[in-house]
N, CA, C and O atoms as CSV, one atom per row, in Angstrom:
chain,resi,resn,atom,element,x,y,z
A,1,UNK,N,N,36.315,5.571,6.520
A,1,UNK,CA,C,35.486,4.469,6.073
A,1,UNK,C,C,36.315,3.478,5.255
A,1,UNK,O,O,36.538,2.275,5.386
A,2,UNK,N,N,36.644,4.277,4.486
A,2,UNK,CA,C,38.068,3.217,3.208
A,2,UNK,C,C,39.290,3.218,3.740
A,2,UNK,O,O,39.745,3.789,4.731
A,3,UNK,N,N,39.669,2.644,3.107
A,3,UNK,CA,C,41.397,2.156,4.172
A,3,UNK,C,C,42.502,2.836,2.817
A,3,UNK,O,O,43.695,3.030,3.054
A,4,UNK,N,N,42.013,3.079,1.709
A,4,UNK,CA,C,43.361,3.577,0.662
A,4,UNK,C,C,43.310,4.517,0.432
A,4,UNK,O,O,42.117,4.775,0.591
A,5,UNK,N,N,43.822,5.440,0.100
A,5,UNK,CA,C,43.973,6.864,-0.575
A,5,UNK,C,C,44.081,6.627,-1.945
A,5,UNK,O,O,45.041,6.125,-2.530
A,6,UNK,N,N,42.939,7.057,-2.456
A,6,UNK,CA,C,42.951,7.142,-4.186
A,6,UNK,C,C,44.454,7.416,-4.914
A,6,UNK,O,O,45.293,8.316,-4.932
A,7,UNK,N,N,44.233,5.859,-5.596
A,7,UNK,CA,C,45.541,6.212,-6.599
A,7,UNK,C,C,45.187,7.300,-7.582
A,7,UNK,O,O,46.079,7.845,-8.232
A,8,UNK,N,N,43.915,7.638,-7.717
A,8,UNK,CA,C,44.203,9.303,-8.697
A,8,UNK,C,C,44.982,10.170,-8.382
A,8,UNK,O,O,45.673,10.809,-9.176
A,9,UNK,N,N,44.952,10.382,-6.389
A,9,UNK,CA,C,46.017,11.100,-6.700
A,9,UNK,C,C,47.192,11.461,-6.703
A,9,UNK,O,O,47.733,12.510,-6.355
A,10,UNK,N,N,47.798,9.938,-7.380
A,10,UNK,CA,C,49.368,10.315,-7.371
A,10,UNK,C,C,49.263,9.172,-9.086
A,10,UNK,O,O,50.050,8.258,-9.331
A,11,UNK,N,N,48.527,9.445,-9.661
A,11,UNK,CA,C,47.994,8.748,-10.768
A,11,UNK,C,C,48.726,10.032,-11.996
A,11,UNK,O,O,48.311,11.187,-11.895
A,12,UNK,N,N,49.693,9.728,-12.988
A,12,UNK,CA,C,49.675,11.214,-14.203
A,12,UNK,C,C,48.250,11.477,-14.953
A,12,UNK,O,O,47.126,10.982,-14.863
A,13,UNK,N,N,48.875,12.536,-15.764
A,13,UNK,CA,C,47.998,12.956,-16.217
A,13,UNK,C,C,46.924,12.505,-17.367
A,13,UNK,O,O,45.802,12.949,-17.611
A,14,UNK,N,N,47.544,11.646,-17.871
A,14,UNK,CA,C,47.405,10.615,-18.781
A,14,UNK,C,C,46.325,9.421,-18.454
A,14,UNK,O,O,45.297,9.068,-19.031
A,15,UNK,N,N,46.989,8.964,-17.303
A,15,UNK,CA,C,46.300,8.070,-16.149
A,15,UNK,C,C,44.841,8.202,-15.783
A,15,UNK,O,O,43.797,7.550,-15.811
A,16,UNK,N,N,45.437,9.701,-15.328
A,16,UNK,CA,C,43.658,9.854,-15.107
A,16,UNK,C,C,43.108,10.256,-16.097
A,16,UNK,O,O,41.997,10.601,-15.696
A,17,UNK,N,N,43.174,10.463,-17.288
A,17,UNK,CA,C,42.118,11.151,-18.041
A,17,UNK,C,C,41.505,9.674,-19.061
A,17,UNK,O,O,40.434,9.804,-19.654
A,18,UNK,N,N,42.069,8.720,-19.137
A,18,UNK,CA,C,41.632,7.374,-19.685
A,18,UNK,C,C,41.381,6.768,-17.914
A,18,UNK,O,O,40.668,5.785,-18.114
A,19,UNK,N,N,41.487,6.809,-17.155
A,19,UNK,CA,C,41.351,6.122,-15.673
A,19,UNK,C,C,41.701,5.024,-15.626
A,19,UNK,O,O,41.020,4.061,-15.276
A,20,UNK,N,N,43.143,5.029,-16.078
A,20,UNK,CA,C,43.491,4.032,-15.953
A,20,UNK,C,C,44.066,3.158,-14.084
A,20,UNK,O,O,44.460,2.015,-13.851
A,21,UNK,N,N,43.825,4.464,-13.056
A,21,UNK,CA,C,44.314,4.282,-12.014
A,21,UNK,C,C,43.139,3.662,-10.885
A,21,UNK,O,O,43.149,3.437,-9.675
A,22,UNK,N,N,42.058,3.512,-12.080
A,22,UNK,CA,C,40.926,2.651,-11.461
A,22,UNK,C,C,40.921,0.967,-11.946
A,22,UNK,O,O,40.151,0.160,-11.424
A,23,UNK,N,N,41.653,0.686,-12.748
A,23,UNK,CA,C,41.738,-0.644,-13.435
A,23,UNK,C,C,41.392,-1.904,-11.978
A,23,UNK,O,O,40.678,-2.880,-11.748
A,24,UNK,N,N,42.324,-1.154,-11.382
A,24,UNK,CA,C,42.972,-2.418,-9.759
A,24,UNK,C,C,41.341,-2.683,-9.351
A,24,UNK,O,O,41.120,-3.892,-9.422
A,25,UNK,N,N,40.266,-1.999,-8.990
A,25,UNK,CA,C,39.250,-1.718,-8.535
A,25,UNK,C,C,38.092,-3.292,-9.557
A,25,UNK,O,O,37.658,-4.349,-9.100
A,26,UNK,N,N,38.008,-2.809,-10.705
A,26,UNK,CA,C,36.840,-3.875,-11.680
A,26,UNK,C,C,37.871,-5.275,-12.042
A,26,UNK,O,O,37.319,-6.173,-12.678
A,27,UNK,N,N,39.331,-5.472,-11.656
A,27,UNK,CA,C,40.168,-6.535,-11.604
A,27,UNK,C,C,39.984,-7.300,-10.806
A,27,UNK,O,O,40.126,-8.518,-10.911
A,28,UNK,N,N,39.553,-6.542,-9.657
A,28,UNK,CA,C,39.680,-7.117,-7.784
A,28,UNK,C,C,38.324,-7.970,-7.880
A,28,UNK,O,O,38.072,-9.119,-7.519
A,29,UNK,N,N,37.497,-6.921,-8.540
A,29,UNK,CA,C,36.025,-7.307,-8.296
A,29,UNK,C,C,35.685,-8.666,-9.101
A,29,UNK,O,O,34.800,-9.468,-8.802
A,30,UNK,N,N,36.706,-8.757,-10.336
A,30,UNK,CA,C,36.201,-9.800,-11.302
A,30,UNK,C,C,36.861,-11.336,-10.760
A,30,UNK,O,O,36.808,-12.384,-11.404
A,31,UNK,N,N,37.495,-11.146,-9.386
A,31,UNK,CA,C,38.159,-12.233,-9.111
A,31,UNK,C,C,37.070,-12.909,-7.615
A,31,UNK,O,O,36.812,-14.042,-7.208
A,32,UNK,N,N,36.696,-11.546,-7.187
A,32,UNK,CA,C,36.025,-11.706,-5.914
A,32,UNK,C,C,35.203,-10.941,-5.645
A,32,UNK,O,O,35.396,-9.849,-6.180
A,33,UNK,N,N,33.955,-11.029,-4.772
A,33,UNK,CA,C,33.101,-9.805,-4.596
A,33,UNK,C,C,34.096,-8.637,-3.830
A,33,UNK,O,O,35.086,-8.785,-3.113
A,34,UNK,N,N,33.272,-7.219,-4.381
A,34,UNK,CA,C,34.555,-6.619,-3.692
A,34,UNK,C,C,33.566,-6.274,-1.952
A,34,UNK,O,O,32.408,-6.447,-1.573
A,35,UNK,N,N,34.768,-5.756,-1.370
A,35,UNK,CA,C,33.977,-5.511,-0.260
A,35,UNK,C,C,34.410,-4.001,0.253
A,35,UNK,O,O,35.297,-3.518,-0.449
A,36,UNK,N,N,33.899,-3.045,1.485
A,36,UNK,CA,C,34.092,-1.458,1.192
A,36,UNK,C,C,36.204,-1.506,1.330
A,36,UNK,O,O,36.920,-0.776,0.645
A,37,UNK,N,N,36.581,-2.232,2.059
A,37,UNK,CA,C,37.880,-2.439,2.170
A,37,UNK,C,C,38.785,-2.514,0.877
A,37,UNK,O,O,39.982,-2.263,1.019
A,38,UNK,N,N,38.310,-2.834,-0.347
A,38,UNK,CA,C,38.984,-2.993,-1.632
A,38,UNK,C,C,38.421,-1.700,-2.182
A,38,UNK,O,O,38.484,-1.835,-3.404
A,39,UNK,N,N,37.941,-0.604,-1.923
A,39,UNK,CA,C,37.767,0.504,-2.221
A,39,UNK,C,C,38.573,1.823,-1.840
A,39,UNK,O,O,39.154,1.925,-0.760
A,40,UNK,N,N,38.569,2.763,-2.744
A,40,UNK,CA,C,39.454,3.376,-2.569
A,40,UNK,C,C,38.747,5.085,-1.810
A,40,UNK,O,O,37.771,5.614,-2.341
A,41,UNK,N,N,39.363,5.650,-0.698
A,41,UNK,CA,C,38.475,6.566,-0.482
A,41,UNK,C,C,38.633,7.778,-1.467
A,41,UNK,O,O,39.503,8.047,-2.295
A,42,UNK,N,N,37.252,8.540,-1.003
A,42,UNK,CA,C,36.547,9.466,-1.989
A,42,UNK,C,C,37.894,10.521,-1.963
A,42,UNK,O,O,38.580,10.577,-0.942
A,43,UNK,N,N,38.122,11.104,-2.803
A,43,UNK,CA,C,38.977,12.515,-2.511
A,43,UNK,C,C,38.253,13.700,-2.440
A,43,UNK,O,O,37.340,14.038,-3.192
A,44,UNK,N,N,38.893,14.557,-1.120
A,44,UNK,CA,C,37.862,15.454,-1.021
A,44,UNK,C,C,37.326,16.742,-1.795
A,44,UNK,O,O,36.508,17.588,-1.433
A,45,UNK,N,N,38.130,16.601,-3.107
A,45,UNK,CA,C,37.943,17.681,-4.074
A,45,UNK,C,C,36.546,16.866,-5.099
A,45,UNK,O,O,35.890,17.433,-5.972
A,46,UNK,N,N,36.422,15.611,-4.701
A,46,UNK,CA,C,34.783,15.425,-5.158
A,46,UNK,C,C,34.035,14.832,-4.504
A,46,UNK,O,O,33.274,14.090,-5.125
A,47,UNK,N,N,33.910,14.879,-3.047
A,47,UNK,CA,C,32.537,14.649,-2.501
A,47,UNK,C,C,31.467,15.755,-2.521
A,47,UNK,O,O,31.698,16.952,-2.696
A,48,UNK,N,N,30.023,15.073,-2.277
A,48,UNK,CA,C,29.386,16.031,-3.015
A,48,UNK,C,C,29.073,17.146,-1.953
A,48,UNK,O,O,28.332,18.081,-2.257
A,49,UNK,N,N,29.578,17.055,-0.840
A,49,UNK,CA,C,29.275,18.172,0.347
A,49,UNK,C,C,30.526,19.481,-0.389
A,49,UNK,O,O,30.400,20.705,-0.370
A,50,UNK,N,N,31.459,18.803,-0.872
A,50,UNK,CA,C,32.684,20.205,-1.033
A,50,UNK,C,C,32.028,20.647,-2.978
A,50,UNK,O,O,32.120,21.794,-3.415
A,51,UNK,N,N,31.419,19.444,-3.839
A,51,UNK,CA,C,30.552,19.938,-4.995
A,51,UNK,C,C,29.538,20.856,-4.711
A,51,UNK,O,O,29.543,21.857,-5.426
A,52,UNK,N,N,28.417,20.758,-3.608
A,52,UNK,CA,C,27.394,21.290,-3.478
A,52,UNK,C,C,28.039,22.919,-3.046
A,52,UNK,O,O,27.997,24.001,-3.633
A,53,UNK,N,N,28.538,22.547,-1.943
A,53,UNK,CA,C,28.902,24.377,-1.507
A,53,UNK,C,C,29.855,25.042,-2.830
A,53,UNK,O,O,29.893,26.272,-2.844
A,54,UNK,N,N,30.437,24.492,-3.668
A,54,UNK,CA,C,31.278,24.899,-4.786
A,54,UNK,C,C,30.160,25.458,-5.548
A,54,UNK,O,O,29.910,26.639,-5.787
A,55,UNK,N,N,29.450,24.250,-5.931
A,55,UNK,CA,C,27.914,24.828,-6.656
A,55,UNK,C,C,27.654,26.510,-6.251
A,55,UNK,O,O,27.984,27.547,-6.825
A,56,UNK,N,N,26.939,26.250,-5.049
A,56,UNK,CA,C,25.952,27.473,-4.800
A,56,UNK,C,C,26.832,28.901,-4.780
A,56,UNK,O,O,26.613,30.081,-5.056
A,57,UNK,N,N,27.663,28.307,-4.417
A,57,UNK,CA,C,29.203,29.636,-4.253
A,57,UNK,C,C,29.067,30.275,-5.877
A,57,UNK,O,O,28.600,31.412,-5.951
A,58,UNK,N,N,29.351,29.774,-6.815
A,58,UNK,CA,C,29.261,30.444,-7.935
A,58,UNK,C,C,27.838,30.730,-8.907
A,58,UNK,O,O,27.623,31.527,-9.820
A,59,UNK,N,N,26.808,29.447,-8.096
A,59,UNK,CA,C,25.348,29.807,-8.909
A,59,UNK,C,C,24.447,31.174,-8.395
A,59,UNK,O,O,23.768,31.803,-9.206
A,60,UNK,N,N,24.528,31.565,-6.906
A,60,UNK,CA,C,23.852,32.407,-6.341
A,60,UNK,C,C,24.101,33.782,-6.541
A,60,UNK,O,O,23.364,34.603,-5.994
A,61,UNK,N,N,25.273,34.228,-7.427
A,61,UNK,CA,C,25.896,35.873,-7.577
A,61,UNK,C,C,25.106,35.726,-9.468
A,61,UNK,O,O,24.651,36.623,-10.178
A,62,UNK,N,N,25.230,34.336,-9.717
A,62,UNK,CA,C,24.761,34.320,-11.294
A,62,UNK,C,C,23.078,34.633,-11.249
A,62,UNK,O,O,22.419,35.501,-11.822
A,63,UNK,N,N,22.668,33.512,-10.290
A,63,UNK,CA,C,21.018,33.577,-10.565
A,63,UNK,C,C,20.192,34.825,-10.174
A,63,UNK,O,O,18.997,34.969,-10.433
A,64,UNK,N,N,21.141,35.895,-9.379
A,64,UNK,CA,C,20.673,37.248,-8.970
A,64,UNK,C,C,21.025,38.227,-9.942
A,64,UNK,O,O,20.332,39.222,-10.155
A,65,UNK,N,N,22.462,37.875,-10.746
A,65,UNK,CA,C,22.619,38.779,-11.951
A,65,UNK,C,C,21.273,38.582,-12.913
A,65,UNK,O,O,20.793,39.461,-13.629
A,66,UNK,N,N,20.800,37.286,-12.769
A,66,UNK,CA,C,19.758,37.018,-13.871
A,66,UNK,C,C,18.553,37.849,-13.696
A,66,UNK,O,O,17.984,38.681,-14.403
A,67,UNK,N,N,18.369,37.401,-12.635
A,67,UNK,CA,C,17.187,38.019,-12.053
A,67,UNK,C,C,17.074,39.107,-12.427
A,67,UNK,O,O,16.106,39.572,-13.030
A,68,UNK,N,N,18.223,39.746,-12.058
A,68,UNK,CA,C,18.282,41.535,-12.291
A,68,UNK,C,C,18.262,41.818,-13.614
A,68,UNK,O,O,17.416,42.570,-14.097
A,69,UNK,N,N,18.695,41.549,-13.938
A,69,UNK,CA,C,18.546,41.497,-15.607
A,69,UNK,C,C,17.093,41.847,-16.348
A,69,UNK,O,O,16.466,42.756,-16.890
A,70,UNK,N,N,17.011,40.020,-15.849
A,70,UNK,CA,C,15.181,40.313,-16.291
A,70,UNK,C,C,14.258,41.046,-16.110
A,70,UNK,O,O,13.316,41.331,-16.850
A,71,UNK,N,N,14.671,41.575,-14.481
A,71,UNK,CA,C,13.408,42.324,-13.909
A,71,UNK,C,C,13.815,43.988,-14.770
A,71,UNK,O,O,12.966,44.868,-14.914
A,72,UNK,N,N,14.948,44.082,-15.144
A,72,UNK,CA,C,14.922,45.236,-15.978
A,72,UNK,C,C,14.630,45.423,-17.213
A,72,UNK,O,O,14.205,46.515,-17.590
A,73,UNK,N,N,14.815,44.353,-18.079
A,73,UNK,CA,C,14.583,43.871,-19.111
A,73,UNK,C,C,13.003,44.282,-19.167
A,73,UNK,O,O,12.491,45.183,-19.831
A,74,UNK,N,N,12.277,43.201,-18.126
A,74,UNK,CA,C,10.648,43.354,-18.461
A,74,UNK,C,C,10.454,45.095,-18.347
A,74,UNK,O,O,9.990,45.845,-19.206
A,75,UNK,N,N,10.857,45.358,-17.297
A,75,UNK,CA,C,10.666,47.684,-16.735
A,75,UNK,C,C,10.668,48.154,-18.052
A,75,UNK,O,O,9.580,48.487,-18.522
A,76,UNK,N,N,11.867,48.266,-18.874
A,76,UNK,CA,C,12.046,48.545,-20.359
A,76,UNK,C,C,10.968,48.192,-21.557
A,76,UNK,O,O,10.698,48.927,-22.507
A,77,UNK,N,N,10.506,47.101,-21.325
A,77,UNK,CA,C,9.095,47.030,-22.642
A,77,UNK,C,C,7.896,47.615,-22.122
A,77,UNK,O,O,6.909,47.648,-22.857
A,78,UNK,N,N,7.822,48.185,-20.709
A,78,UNK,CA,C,6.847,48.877,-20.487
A,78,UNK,C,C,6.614,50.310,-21.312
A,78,UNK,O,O,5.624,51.004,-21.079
């Protein structure tokens, strides 16, 4: 869809944590509307299809520990 490869990632460490490797992006825009071509594509360590399965991967072993928990928890005040 985008034509650049995110300068994050070849951005230091520094860089990215103030973002400074997004500056080029609200510069471009303040001169001209931007259009999807002056954008930089998504990296795939955060779109939300590789967030979501990351999600459930670590919420679904938690929300069954819970479960279990509770349902023993309540057995016990009987």
């Amino acid at each position: 869809m985008f034509q650049h490869r995110s300068a994050e990632l070849d951005s230091s460490f520094i860089n990215r944590l103030i973002l400074w490797w997004f500056n080029s992006v609200p510069w471009k825009g303040a001169r001209k509307d931007l259009e999807p071509g002056d954008l930089f594509d998504v990296n795939e360590g955060s779109t939300s299809k590789y967030l979501s399965d990351l999600w459930e991967q670590h919420w679904e072993p938690r929300l069954k520990g819970y479960l279990r928990r509770k349902e023993l928890y309540s057995k016990s005040l009987r």
